[in-house]
N, C-alpha and C positions, 0 to 999 in steps of 0.2 A: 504493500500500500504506500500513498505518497507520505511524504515528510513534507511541512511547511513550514516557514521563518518569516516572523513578523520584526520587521528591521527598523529602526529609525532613522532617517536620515537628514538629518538636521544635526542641531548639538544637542539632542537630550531631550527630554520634558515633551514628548510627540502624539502623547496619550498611547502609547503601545499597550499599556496593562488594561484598555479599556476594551478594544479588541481581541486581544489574547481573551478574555474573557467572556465576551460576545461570540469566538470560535470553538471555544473549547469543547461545547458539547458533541462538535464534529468528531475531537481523536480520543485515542485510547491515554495517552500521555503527554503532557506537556514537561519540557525542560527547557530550565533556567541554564545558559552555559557559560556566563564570562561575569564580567563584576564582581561588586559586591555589598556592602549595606549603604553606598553611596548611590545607588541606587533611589526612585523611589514613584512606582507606580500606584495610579488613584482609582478603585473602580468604584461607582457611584452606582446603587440599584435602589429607587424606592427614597424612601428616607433615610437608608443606612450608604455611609461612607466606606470603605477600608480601604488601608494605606499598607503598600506592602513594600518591601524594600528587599527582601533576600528570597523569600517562598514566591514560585510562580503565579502566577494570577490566575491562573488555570483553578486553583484550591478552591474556589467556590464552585464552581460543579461538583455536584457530586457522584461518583465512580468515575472520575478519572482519576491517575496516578499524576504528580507533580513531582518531576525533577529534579533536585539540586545539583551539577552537573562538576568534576573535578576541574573545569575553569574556573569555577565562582572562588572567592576567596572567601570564607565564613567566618564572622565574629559570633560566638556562641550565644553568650550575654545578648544583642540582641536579637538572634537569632530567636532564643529561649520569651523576649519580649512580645515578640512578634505572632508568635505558636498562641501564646497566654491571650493575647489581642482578641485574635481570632475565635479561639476556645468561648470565652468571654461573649462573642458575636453571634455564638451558635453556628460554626463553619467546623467541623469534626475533621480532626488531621490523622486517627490512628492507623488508617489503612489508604491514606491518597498522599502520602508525601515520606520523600525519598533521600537521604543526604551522601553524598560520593564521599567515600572512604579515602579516595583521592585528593578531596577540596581543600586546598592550604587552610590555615588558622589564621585568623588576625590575636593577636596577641597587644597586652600592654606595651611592650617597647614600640611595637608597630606604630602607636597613636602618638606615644611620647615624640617617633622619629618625623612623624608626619609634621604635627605641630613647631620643629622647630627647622622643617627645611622649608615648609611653608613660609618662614618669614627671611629667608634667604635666597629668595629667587632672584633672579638677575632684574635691574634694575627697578626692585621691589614690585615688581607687578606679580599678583598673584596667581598662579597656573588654575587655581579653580577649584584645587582640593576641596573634600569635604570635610578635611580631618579624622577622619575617621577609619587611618591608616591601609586604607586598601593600596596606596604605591610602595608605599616598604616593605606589604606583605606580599606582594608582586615581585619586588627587586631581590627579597628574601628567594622566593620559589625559584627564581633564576641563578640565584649565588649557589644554592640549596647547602652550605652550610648551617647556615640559625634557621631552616624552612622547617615548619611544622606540618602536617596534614591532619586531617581530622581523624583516621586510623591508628596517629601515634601518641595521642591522646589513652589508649587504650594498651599499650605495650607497658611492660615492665620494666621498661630504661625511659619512659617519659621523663620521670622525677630527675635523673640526669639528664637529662637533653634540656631542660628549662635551666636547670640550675650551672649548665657551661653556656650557655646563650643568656642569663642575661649579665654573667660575668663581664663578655662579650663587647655587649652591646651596652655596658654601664660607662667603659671607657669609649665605647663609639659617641654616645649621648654629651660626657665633657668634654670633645675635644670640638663637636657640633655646637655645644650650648655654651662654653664658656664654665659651667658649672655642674654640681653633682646631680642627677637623676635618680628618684627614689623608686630602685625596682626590688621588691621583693620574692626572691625566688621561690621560696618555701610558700607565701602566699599566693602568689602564682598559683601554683602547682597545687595545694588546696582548692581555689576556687574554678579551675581547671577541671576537678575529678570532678566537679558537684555537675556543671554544666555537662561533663562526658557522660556522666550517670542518667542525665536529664532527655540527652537524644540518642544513647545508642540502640532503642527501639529504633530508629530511623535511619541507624548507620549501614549503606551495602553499598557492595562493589555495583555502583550505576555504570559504568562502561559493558560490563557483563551482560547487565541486565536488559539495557538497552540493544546491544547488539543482538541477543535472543529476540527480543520484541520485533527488530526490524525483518528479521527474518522468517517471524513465525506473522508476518502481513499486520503487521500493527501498526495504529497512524498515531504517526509523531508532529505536534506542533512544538517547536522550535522558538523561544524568548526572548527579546534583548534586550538590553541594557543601557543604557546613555544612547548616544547615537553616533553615525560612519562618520562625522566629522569629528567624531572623539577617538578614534580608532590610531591606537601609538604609534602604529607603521604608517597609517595612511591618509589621520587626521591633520588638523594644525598645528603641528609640534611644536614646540613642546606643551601646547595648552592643553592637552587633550588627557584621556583618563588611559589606567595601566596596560590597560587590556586590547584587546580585536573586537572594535565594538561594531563593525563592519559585518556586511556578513561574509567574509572570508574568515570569521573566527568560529563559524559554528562548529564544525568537524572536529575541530583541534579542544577548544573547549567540552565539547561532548562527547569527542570517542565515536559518534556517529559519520563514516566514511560520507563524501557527497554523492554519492552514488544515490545514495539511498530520499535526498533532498529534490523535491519534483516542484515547489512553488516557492517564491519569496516576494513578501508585501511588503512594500516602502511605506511607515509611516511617518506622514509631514505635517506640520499645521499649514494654515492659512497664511501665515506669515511668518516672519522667522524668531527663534530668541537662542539667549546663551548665558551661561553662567561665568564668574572670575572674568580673567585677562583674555586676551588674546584680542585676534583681528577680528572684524565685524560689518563686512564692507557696507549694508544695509541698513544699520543702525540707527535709529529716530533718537538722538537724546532733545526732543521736542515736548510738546503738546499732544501731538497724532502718538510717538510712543509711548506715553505715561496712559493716553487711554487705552490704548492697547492691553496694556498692561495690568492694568484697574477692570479693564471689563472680561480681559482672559484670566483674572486672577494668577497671574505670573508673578508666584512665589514660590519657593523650592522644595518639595513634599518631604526633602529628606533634611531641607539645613533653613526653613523659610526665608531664605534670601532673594530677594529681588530680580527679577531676571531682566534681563536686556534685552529691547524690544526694537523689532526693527521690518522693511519689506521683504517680503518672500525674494529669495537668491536662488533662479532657475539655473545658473552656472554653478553655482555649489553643489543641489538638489541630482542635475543633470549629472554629476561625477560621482556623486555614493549611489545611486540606482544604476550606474554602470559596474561599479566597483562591486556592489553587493549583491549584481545578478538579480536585480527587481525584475518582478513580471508585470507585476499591477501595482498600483498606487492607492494608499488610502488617505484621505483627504477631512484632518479634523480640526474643530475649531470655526470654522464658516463664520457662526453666528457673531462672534467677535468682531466683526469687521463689515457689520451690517449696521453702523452710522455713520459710515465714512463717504463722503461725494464723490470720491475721489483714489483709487488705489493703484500703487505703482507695485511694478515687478522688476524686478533685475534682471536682465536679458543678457547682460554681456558686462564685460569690466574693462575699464580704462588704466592702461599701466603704461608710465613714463610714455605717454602720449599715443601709444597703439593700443588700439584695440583688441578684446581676445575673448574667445566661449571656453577656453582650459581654463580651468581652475588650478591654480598655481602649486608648486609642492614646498614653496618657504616659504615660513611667515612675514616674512620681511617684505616678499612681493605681494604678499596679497595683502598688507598693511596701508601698501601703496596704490591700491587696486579703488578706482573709481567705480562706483557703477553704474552704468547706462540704465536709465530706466525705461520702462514702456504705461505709458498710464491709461488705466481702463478705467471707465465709470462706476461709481458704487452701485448698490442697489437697495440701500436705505428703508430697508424694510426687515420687519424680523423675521429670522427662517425657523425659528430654533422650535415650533410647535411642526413645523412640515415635515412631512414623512414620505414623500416618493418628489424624486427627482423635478419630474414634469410640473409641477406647481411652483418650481424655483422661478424667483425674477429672472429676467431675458439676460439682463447684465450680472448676476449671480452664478448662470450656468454660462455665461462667457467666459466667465472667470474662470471657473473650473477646466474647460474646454483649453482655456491657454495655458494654464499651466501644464495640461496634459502634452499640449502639442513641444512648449519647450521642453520640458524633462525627456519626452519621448514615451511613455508610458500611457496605460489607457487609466483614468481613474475609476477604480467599482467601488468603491465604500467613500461616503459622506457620514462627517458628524457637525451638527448642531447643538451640542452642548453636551456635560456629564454623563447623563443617565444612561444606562444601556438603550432606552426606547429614543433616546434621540440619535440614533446611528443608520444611514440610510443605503444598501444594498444597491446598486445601480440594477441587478437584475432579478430584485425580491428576494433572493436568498446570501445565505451566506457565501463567500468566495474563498473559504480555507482551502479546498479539496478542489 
């Protein structure tokens, strides 16, 4: 059976958790494969909220299985917060959620490490961290001396492996901070066992598990996480997060060969935003972006910080839908931008006086990147109560139509607003499969 990836492509905050949740009921299992509680997906059903940051969004269906995937990086603590949330919600976890035995740790020195290269970025501008040590627990997995997994939590040389790593990593922390770091290894390592005790009902080899699954015709939907302009190889580096947020990271993160991946869905808003530093070539720091911003409610599910708000960048869009092997596009947020007379697109970018549709591979140049715009008419009217296409104003489904034409892609799914009932199928049905 097909495998499908719902990808973001933008920087992040795309509404992916709202769709992964809207498809779920199509597959047998949904997996989460990269990130980690820097994450933070919002699904709105009814009057109830939840906010999920590490557990797939898939978890509110019930009989499907939910992934945690040996790409994700796992902080246990809120891993253990998140489960509790839930539980709380009346969302039942004991038989639909899975943790890779493989998933690195985030650990305390990880956040300690975070927090103080955070304030040492090159010319103080902030890469976008969330603090909440997913690059150190990344740069750890790749050094793999101080790397923890979630498996080694459970061996009987754990209590030594904590207590030579934060030895470690005590003189790494003074020579970074100027001063001493208060790591306790023995506490560590106590509050470690409690959290291990708390998920190894949910701890298995998911690369196994998974591989069985694909071969015995089981349908896989596929999770991501921030989005392809965050992606460390291929995003805006160095503003970008640790991981393959692209979808060339699905495989590698999950164990699941591409062989076995038959669909991928680009999710974009209506217009664009970002978190931290970095280039922005679209960027409203206006009037037009503050309301943007007020009426998309852009602030950050996982660190409520402010996002930065700016026009939809078809040149950016058009290079992670190439990158990520989009088929179809899904198109959320609309409603947002139905008071505006007036909306512009980015169609092309101006750099040191040429023109150009590649989107640039340094920051520097795309720091310098003007962008052309193309401006289409509002359509000032609310959409956010319509539910099929053909009721959309003439200049609403223009809109849609050109962005489809510049990215290159067809768009099938529309959303006007939170709810699962405001998300609109181009063909009446779901388009996972």
């Amino acid at each position: 059976m097909a495998g499908t990836c719902v990808i973001g492509l933008q920087w992040g905050d795309e509404a992916k958790g709202k769709l992964v949740d809207l498809l779920t009921a199509q597959f047998d299992i949904v997996v989460r494969y990269q990130g980690g509680a820097n994450a933070g997906h919002t699904v709105v059903s009814g009057d109830t909220t939840y906010k999920l940051h590490q557990i797939p969004s898939g978890v509110l269906t019930p009989g499907v299985m939910n992934v945690v995937g040996p790409g994700v990086v796992l902080n246990p603590p809120v891993m253990i917060q998140e489960m509790d949330r839930l539980l709380s919600q009346g969302v039942p976890l004991e038989d639909n959620l899975m943790l890779s035995d493989r998933a690195h740790v985030v650990l305390p020195w990880h956040i300690a490490e975070d927090q103080v290269l955070d304030k040492n970025t090159a010319d103080g501008e902030s890469i976008g961290t969330t603090l909440r040590g997913i690059g150190p627990c990344y740069r750890d997995k790749v050094g793999r001396s101080y790397a923890v997994r979630l498996g080694d939590l459970y061996r009987d040389t754990f209590q030594q492996h904590v207590e030579r790593i934060v030895e470690a990593k005590k003189e790494v922390l003074v020579m970074q901070n100027g001063h001493a770091v208060s790591l306790d290894a023995r506490k560590i390592f106590e509050e470690f066992r409690i959290y291990a005790d708390r998920l190894q009902p949910y701890v298995a080899d998911t690369t196994a598990y998974l591989l069985d699954a694909v071969e015995a015709g089981k349908r896989l939907l596929f999770e991501g996480a921030q989005g392809a302009l965050l992606d460390v190889d291929h995003g805006t580096y160095p503003f970008v997060t640790s991981s393959n947020s692209s979808g060339v990271g699905v495989s590698a993160g999950s164990g699941v060969p591409g062989r076995w991946i038959h669909k991928v869905i680009g999710v974009i808003k209506a217009y664009t935003t970002r978190v931290g530093g970095g280039p922005f070539p679209t960027e409203l720091k206006d009037d037009i972006g503050n309301h943007i911003r007020e009426r998309g409610r852009e602030y950050g599910t996982t660190t409520g910080r402010p996002r930065r708000c700016g026009w939809f960048d078809a040149v950016a869009v058009r290079y992670t839908a190439r990158l990520s092997g989009v088929d179809v596009l899904s198109l959320m947020m609309m409603d947002v931008l139905c008071e505006l007379p007036e909306i512009n697109i980015c169609v092309a970018y101006e750099i040191d006086g040429k023109r150009t549709n590649v989107f640039p591979s340094h920051t520097d140049d795309l720091r310098r990147a003007k962008p052309v715009y193309e401006t289409l008419p509002g359509w000032q009217q609310d959409v956010s109560q319509l539910r099929r296409l053909e009721d959309f104003p003439p200049n609403a489904l223009a809109y849609i139509q050109r962005i489809s034409q510049l990215v290159g892609r067809p768009v099938e799914v529309v959303s006007v607003g939170p709810d699962r009932q405001q998300t609109i199928f181009a063909h009446g049905a779901p388009v996972g499969v």
